[in-house]
SEKOLZA-921288 format. One record per atom (N, C-alpha, C, O): x, y, z. Coordinates in steps of 0.2 Angstrom, whole numbers, plus 5000, padded with zeros to 4 digits. Each point is the difference from the previous one (the first is absolute). Layout:
<nodes>
XYZ...
</nodes>
This chain:
<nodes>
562458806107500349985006500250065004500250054997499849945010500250075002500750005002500449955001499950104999500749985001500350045007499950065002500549905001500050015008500850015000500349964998500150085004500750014997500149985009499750035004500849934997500249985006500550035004500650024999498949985005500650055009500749984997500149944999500350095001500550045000500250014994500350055000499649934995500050014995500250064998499750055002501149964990500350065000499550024994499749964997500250115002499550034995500450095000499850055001500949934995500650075000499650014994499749984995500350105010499850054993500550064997500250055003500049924989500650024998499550054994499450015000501150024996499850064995499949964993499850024995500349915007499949944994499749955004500249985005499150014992499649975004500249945000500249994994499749945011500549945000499549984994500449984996499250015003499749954996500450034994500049944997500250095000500450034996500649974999500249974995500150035011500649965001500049945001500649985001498949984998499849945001500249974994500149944999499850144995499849964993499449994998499949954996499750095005499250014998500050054993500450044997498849945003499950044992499750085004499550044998500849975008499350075002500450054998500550015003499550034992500150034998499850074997500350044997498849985008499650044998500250055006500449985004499350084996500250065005500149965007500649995003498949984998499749975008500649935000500149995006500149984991500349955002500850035003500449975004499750104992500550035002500050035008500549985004498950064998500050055002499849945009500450005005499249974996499949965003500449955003500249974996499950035011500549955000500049955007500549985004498850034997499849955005499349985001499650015005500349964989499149984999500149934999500549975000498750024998500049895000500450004995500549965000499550084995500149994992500949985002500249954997500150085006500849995003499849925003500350015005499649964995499949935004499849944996499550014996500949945006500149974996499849905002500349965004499250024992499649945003500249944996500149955004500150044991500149944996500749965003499949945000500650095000500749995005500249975004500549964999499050055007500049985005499549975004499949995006499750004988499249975003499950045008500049975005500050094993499750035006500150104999500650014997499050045004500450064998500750005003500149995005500450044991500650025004500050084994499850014995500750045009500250054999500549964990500249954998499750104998500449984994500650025001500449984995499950065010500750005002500249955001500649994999499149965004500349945005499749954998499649965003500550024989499949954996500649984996500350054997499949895004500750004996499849984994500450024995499049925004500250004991499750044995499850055002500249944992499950064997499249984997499749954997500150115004499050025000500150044998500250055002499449954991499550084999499150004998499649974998500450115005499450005003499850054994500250054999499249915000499550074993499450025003499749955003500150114997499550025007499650024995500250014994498950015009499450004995500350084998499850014994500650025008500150084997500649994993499950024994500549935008500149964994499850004992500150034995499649915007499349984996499750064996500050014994499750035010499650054999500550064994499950014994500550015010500650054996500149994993499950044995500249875005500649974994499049964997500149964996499550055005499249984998500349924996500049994994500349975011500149944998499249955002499650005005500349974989499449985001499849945001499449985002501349964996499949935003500650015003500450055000499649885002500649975005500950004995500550015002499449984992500749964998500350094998500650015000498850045000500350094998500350025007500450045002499249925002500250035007500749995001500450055001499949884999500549995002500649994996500649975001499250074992500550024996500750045001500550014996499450015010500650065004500349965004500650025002499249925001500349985004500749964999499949954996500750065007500649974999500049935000499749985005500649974992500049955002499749964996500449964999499250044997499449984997500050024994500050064999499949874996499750004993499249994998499849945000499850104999499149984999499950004992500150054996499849885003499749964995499450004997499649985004500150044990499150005000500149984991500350034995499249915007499750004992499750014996499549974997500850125000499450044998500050045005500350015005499150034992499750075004499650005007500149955004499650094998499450005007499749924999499749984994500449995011499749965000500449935002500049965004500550044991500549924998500149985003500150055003500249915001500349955005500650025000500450004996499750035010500750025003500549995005499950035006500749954994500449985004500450055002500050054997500349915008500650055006500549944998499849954998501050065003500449994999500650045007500350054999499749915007500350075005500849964999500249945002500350124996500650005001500349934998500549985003499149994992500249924995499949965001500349954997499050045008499749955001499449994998499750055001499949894996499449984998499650045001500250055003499149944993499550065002499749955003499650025004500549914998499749975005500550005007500049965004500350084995500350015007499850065005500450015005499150044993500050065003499149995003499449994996500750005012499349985002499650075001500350055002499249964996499550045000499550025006499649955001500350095003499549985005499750085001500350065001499049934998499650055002499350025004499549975000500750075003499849995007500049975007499750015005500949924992500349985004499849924998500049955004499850064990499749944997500649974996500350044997499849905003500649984993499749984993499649954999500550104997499650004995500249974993499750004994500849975008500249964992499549944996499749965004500250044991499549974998500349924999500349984995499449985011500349904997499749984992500349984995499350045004499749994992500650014995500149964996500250105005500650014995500749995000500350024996499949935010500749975001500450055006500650005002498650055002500550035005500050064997499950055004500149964991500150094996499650055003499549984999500550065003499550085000499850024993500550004996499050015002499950054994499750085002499550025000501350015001500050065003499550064993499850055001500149894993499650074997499149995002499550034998500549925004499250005003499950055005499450015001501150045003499750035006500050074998500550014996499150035005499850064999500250045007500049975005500350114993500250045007499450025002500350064999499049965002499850035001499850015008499950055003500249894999499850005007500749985005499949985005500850024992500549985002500350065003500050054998500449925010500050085003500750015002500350055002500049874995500850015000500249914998499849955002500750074996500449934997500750025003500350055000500049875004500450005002500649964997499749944999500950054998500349954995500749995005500450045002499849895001500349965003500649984995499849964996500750065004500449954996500549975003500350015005499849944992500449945004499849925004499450015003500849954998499849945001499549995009500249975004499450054996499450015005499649955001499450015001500949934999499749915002499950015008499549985003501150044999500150025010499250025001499649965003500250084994499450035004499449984994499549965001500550054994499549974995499649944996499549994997501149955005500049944997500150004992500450044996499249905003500249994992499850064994499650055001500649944995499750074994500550055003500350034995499949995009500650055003500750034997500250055001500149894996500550004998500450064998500550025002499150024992500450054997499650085005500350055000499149945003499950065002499349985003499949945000499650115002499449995002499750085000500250055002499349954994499650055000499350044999499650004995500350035011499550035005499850054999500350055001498949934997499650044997499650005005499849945003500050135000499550045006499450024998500250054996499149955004499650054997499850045005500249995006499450064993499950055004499650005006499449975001500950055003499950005006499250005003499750044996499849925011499650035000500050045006500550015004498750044995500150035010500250074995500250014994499850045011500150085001499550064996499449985002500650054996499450054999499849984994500449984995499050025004499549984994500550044993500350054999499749904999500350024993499849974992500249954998499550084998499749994994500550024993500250055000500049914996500450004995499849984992499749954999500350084997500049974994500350024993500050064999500349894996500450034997499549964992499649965000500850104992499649974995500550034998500450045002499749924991500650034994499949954993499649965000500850064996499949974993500850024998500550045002499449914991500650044996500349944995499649974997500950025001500349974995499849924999500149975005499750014991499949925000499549985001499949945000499450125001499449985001500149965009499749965004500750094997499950005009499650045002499950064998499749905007499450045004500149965007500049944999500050085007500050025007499850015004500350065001499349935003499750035008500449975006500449955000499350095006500249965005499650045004499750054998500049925009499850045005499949965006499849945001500450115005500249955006499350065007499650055001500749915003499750035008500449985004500349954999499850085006500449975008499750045006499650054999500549925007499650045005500149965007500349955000499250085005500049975004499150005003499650055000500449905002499349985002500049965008500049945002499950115002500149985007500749965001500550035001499449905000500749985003500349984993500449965000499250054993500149964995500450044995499750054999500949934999500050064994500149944993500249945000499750124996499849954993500650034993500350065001499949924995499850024993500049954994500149945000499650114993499849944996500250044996499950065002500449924992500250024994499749954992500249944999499450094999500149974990500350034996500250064999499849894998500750044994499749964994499949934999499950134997500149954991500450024995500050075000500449894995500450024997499949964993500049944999499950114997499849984992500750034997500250055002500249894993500250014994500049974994500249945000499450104994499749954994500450014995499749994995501050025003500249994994500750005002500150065002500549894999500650015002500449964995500249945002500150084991500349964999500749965001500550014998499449945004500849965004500149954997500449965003499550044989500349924996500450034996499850054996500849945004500550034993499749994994499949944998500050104998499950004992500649934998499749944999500850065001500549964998500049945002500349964997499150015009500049935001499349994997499749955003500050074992499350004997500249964992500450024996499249925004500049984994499750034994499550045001500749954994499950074995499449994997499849954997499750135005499449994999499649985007499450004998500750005007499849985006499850085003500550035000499150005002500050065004500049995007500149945003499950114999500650005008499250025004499550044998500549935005499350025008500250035004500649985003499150084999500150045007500149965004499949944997500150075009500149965007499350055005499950064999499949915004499550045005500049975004500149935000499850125008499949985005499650045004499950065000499749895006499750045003499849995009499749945001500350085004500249985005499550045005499950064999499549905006499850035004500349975008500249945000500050105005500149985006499750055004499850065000500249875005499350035008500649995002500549984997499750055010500349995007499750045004499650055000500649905006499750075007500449955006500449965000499550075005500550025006499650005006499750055000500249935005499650005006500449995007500249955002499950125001500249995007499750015006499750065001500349905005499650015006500549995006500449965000499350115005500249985007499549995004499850045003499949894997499550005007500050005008499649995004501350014995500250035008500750024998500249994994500250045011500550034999500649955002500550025002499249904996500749965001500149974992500449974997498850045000500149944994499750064996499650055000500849894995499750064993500049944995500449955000499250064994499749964996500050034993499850054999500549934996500050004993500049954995500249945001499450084995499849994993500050024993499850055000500549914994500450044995499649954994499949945001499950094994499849944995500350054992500150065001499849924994500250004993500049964996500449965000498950054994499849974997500250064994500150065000500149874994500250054993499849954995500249945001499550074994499849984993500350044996499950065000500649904995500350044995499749954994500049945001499950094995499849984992500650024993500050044996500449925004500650004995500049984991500349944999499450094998499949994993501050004995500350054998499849915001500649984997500349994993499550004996501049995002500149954997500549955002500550025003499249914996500549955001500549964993500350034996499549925005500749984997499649924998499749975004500550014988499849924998500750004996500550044998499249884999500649984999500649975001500250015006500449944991500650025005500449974991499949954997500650115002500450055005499250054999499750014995500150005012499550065000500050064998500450044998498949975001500150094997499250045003499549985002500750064997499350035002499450024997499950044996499649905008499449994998499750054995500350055000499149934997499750034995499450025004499750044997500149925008499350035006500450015004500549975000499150075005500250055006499749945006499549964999501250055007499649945003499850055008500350065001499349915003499850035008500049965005499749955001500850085004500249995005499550045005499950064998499649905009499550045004500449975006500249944999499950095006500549995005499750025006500150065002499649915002499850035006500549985008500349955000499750095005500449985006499550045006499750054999500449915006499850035005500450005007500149955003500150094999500550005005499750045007499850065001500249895003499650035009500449975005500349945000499750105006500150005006499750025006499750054999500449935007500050005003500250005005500349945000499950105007500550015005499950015006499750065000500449915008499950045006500450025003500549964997499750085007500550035001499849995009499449995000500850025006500250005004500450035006500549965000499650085003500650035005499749965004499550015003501149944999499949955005500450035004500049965005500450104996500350025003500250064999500550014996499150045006500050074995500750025000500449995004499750044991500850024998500649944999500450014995499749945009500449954997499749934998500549964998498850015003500049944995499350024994499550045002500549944993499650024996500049914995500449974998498950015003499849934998499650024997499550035003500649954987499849994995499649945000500349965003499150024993499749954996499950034994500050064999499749894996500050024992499849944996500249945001499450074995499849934995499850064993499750055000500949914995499950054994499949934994500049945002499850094993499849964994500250044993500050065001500149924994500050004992500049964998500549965000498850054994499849964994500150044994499850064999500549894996500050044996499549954993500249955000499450074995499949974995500050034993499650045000500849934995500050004994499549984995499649975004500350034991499649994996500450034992500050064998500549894998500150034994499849954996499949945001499950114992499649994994500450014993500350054997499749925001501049984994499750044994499450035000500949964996499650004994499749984995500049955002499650054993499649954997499749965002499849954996499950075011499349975001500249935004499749955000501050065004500249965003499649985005499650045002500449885002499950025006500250035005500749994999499150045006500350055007500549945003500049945000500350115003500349955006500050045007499850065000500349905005499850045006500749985005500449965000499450105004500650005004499850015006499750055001500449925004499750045007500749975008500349954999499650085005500449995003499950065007499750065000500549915007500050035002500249985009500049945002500250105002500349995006499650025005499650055000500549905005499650035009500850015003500549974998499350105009500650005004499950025007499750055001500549915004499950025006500650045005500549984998499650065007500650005000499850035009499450025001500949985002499850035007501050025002500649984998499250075004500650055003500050045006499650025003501149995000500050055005500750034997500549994997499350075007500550045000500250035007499650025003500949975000500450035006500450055000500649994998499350075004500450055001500450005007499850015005500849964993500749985006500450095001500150044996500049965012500750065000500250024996500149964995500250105004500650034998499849984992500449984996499150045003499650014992500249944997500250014994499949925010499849964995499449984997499550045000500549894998499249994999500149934996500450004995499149945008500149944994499149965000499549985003500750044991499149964995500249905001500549974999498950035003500049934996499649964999499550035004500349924993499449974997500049924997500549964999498850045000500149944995499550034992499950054999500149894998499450004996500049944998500349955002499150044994499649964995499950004995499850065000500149914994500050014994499849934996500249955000499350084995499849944997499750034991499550024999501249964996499850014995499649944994500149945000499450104996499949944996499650024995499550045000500849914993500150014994499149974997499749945000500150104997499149964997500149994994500650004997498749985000499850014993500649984994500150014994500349955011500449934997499749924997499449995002500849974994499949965000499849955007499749955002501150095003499949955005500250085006500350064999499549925006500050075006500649995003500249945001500350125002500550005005500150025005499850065000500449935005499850055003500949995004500349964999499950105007500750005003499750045007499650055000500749925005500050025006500650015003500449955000499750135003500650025004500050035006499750055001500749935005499950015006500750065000500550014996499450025011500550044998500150055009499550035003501249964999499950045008500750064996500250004994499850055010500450074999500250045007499650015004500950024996500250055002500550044998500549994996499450075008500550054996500050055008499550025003501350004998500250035005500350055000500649994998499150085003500250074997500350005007499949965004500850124994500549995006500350084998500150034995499949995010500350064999500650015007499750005005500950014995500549965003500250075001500150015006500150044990500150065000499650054997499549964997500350095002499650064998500050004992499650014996501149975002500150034994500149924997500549994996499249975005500149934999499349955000499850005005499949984991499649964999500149914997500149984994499849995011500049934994499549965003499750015005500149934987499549985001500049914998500249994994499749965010500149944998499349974999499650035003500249914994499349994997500349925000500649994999499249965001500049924998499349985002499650025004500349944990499349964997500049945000500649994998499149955003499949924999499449994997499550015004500649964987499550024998499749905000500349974995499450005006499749934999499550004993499450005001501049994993499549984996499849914997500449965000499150044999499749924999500449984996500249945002500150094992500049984995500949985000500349944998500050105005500750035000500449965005500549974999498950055010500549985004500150095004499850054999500649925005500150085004500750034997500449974996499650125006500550024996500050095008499550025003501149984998500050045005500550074995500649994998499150055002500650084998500050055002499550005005500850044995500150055006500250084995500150024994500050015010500450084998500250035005499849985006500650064993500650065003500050054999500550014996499250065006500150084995500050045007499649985004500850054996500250075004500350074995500150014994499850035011499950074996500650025006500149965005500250104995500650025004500150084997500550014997499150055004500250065001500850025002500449985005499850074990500650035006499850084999499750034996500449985010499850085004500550054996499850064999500549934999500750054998499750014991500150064997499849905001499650044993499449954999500349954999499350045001499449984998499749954998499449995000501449964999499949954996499549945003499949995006499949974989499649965004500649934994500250004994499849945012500349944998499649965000499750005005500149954990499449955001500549964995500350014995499649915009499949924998499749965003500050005006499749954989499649965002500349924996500450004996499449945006500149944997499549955005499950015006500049944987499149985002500149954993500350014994499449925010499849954995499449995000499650035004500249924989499550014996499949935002500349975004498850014991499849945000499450014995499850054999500149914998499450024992499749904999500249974995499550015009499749944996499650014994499650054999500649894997499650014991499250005002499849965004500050084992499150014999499849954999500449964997498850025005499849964997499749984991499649964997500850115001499850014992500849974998500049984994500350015008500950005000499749935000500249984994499549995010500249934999499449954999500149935000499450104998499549944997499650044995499449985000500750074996499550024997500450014993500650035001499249954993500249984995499750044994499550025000500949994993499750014994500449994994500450034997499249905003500149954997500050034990500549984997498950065002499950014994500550054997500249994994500250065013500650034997500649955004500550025004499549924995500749965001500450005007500649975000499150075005500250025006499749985006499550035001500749915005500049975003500250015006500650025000498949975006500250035007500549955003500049944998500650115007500349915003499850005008500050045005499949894995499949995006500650005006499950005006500649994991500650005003500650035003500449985004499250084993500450085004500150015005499650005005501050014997500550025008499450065001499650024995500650015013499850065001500750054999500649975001499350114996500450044998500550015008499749975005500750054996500350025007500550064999500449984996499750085006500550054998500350025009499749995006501050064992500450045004500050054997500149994994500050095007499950084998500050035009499750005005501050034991500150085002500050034999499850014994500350075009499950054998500350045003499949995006500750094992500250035007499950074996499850004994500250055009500150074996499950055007500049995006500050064992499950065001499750074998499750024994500350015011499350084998500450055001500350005006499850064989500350055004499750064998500050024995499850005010499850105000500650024998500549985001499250084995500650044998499950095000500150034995499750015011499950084998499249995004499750055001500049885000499450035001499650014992499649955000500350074995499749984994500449954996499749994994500949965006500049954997500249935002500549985004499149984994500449935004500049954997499449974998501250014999500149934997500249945005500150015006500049934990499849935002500149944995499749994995500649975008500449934996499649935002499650025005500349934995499849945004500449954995499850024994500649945005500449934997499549955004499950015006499849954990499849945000500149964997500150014994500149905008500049934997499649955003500049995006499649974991499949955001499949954995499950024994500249925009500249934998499149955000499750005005500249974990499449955000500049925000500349994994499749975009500149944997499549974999499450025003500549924993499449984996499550054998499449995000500950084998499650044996499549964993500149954996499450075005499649974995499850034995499750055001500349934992500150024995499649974992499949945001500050084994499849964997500549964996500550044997499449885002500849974995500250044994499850065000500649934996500550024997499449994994500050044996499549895003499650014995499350024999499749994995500250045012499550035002499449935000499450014997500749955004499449965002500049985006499649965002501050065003499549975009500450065004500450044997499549965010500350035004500449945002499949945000500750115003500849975002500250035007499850055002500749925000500450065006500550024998500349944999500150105000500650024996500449995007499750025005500949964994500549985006500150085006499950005006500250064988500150065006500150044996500450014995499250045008500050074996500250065004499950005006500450034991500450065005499850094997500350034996499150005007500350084996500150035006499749995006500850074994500350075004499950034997499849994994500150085008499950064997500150075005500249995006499850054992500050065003499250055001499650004995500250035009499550055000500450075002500550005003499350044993500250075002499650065000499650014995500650045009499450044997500350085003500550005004499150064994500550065002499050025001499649984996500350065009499450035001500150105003500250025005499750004991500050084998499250065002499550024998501050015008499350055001500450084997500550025003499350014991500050074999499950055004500450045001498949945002499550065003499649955001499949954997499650085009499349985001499749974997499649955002500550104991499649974995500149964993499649994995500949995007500549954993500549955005500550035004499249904995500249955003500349954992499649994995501049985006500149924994500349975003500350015006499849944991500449935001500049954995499749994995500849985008500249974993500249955002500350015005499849914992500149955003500449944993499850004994500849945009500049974997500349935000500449985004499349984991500149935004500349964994499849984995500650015010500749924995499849945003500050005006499949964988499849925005500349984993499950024995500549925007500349954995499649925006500049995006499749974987499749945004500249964995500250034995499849905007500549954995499649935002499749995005500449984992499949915003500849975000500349994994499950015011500649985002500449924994500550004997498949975003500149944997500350004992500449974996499250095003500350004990500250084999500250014995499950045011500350074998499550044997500250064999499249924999499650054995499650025006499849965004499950134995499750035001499349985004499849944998499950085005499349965003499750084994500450054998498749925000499750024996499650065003499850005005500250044991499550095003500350035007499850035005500849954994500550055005500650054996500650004999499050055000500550044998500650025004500049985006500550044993500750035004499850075002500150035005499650004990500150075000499150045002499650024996500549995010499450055003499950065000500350025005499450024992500050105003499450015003499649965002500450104999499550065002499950035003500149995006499650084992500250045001499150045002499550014996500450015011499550044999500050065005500249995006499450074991500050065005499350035001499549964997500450115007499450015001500150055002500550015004499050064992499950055000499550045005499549984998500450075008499450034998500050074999499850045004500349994989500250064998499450055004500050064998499649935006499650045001499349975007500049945000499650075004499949975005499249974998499649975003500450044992499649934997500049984992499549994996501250015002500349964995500449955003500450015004499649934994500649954999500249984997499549964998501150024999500449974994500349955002500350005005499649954991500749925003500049984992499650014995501049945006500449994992500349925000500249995006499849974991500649955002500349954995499549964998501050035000500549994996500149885002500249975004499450014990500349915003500449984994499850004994501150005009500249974994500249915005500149995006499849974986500149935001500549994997499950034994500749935007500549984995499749924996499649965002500850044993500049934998499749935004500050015006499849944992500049955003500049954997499850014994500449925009499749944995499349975001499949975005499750024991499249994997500049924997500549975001499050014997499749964996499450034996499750035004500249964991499449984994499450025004499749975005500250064992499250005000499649925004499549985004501149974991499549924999500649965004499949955004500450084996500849975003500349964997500549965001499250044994500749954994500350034998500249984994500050085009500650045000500249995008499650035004500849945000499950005006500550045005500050005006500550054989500350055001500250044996500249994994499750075007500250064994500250065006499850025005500750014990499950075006499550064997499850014995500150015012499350064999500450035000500650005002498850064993500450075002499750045004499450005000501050065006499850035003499650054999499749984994500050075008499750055002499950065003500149995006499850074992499750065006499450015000499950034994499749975009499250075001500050025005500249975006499650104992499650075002499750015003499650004995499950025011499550025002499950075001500650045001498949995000499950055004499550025003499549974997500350065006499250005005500050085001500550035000499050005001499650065005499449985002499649964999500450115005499149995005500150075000500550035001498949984999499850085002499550015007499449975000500850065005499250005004499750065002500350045003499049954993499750065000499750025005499950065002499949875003500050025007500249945005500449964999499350055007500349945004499549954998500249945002499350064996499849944998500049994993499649964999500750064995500149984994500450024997500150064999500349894997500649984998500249984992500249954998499850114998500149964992500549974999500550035003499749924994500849964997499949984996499549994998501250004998500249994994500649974998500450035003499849924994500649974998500149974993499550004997501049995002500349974994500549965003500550015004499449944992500349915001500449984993499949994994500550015010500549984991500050064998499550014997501050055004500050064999500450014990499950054996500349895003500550034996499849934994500349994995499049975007499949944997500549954997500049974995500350035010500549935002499849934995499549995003500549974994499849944998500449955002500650004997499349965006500449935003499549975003499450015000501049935003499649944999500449975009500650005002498749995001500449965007499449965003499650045002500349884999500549984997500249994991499650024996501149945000499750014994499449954997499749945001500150124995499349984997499450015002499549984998500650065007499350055002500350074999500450025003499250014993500250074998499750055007499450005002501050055002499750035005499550074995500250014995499450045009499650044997500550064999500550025004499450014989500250064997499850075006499850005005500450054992499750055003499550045003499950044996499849965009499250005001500150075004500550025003498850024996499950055004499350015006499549994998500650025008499349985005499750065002500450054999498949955004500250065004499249975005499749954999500350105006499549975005500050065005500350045002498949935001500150075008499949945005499849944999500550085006499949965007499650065005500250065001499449905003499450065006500449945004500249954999499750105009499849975007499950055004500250065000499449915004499550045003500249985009499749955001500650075003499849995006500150045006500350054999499449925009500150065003500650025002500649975000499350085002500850035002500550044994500650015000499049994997500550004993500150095000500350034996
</nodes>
């Protein structure tokens, strides 16, 4: 999408770039050094670009130089740095993995890419952040806090916006190959450009890995030998923009991905792990479409849009079982305008449409949601920002439900500081996996009965420059959930638990040496509870670190490093007839370089799991030992 940064709009340029002070991961030469490009602007927020100075709630932004530096290669490595957030994976490359933002649900954190909402209905609402591959992703955006006001349902704990690479500008040709630990092997290769009033790009990416051990030796019946895990993932995307006059502009976004996931699963009960390997084939298609309009150059701009995601499943158990199938998938319509008012305000507003529905059931379901919005940015003074947002959301199933948010950012001129709070209620109707889909054979039963979840969270903090090379930063957060949904205490149905409550702290200290040596270091206290019985909510640790920096000892060497400790948490069983245990914590290692031999070729190398860590998250999936990669990336274009 193109991003239009609105007349008057502040865009301070300090010795610490805002998007830094916003609390982003930019942390390489250029994120420092730059301090008034797109990359500084900030779209998830505000459903509209705004400067990241003049965003009050807390966002962090991982940029393609990111990705590249720290050579993260799915989605759940990417957002391992990010504050806020516990990322979940069953097993190695490939496994099904959750978001946890600040102690809330991983069905609480809406996903949208490209401007698509991409959570999958087939799974209860969930994202499985480890089906996505970075190869063609040009920035992730991570939302934290209750964002219903502008988002709707799935919102509650966060909302997170994934961009792929831009089309349009000078012909550019790209490709990357590599190998290394686990019988991984890898390519990618993309295009972008412009083609009269058309610009394009398209990216493939394949990602092979064929031996990952993720079963603990110690949950193996004796005599039982352990199966690797493999995975293998091809994805198409491409990107289409047109001006066929200089009022309208036209876009188009698609992303198809087949992932192929060789496993082990689990028979029996109390369960154990199979003695055959079972396969999960997963395909999703996610597209869009968008017109754009200056109905009024410079202050109205009228959006239209119709987006879609399907997603289908196909797993295969063990023993020769039969398959079961999964499919699910959403349409969405939504038309918008934006007004740029005086004195640098500006208010969006919109409707949408929506229509989820569940397949390859005994019986079909389907939910329809109507939904108006606005949100009214305000700048009242120079060094003051605030912003209010109210939604009325009409679901079939529910009934109607109206939430709103609050966040302002407030500069003081006299040292640097930046003041930021926001407060914002939530709204979460139950899945239709939540409430009519069953599995009888393991004793667990869908309820139809389920309230919709509903929450309140805030947030206040502060940013402080300190000398020009250093700036720390605190945020306190609480929010409250009511009819939080949960699985029973005997794990055969979902329930609503009366109310669940976690707070926590974010903090982070971010460190320039020199030019050329940038770190930062970040950390997150979240206590979540179910108010009703005092116990802990599950795969919420208390205790978050990390720590990463970036070197370039030389003008085409670069080094980056980065340190993830996890504290303790409470788990369940592999089978869950343990239905609490406390987990133990963890740290791993990474480290990266690249060599460039010239401007168009790039050797890299890394090591994952630096010190061969062994643990388990969640328990009973062993994550991968120590692995070593290495790989060249080419690009080829003009201007270069």
């Amino acid at each position: 999408m193109t991003c239009h940064v609105p007349r008057g709009s502040r865009m301070n340029s300090r010795i610490l770039s805002p998007a830094v002070a916003a609390g982003t991961l930019l942390i390489s030469g250029p994120a420092w050094a730059d301090a008034a490009t797109v990359d500084d602007v900030v779209v998830t927020a505000n459903r509209r670009p705004t400067p990241a100075d003049a965003v009050g709630s807390s966002v962090t932004v991982i940029r393609r130089d990111d990705i590249e530096r720290f050579q993260w290669r799915s989605l759940p490595e990417a957002l391992q740095l990010s504050p806020g957030l516990n990322v979940v994976q069953t097993g190695g490359t490939g496994g099904r993995a959750s978001v946890f933002i600040r102690g809330a649900n991983a069905n609480h954190t809406k996903v949208l890419i490209d401007g698509v909402d991409a959570n999958d209905p087939s799974q209860g609402g969930v994202f499985d952040f480890g089906a996505i591959l970075t190869s063609d992703i040009e920035r992730i955006e991570v939302l934290r806090g209750p964002q219903s006001g502008l988002y709707g349902s799935d919102a509650i704990g966060g909302v997170v916006n994934i961009v792929t690479r831009p089309p349009g500008g000078p012909l550019r040709l790209r490709a990357r190959l590599e190998g290394g630990a686990h019988e991984t092997f890898d390519q990618g290769a993309g295009v972008s450009g412009q083609a009269g009033v058309v610009g394009f790009a398209f990216d493939l990416a394949h990602a092979r890995t064929g031996a990952s051990d993720t079963t603990p030796l110690a949950l193996l019946p004796a005599g039982r030998a352990r199966h690797a895990d493999s995975y293998e993932n091809l994805t198409l995307s491409g990107r289409l923009n047109a001006r066929p006059s200089a009022r309208l502009e036209l876009d188009g976004t698609v992303r198809w991905s087949d992932g192929d996931l060789r496993f082990t699963g689990d028979e029996g009960f109390p369960s154990a792990p199979a003695a055959e390997p079972s396969r999960q084939d997963a395909r999703s298609l996610v597209t869009r479409g968008e017109a754009r309009i200056d109905a009024v150059p410079d202050r109205l701009e009228v959006r239209a849009g119709v987006g879609r995601a399907d997603y289908r499943t196909r797993l295969q158990g063990p023993g020769g079982a039969a398959p079961t199938y999964n499919r699910g998938d959403r349409t969405e319509a939504d038309l918008r305008f934006d007004l740029v008012l005086p004195r640098g305000a500006a208010l969006v507003a919109g409707i949408e449409a929506e229509r989820e529905r569940l397949k390859d059931q005994p019986v079909r379901y389907r939910n329809d949601n109507r939904a108006a919005f606005a949100e009214l940015h305000l700048e009242p003074a120079g060094d003051l920002n605030l912003t209010a947002s109210v939604r009325y959301d009409d679901n079939d199933r529910f009934g109607g439900e109206a939430t709103w948010r609050l966040a302002g950012v407030y500069e003081l001129a006299a040292t640097g500081a930046r003041l930021k709070a926001s407060y914002g209620t939530g709204f979460k109707a139950p899945s239709l996996t939540q409430l009519f889909v069953s599995f009888p054979d393991f004793g667990f039963f869908a309820n139809p009965d389920l309230d919709p979840e509903t929450s309140r969270g805030f947030d206040v903090g502060f940013e402080q420059p300190l000398g020009g090379r250093v700036e720390v930063g605190a945020t306190y957060f609480r929010q409250t959930i009511r009819n939080l949904i949960q699985s029973n205490a005997a794990f055969t149905s979902y329930e609503n638990v009366g109310r669940a409550r976690a707070e926590g702290v974010e903090a982070y200290a971010a460190l320039r040496l020199s030019a050329a040596v940038t770190a930062r270091a970040d950390y997150t206290y979240v206590d979540a509870e179910d108010r009703a019985t005092g116990l802990a909510l599950l795969r919420r640790p208390k205790h978050r670190a990390t720590l990463s920096a970036a070197w370039t000892p030389a003008e085409r060497v670069a080094l980056s490093g980065s340190v993830v400790h996890v504290g303790g948490w409470v788990d369940g069983d592999r089978s869950f007839t343990v239905p609490r245990l406390k987990a133990d914590g963890y740290t791993v290692a990474n480290l990266a370089g690249e060599y460039r031999l010239s401007e168009a070729v790039v050797l890299f190398g890394r090591v994952e799991n630096l010190f061969d860590e062994r643990f388990e998250n969640p328990v009973g999936f062993q994550q991968p030992g120590r692995g070593a990669f290495a790989g060249v990336r080419v690009q080829w274009g003009r201007g270069q």
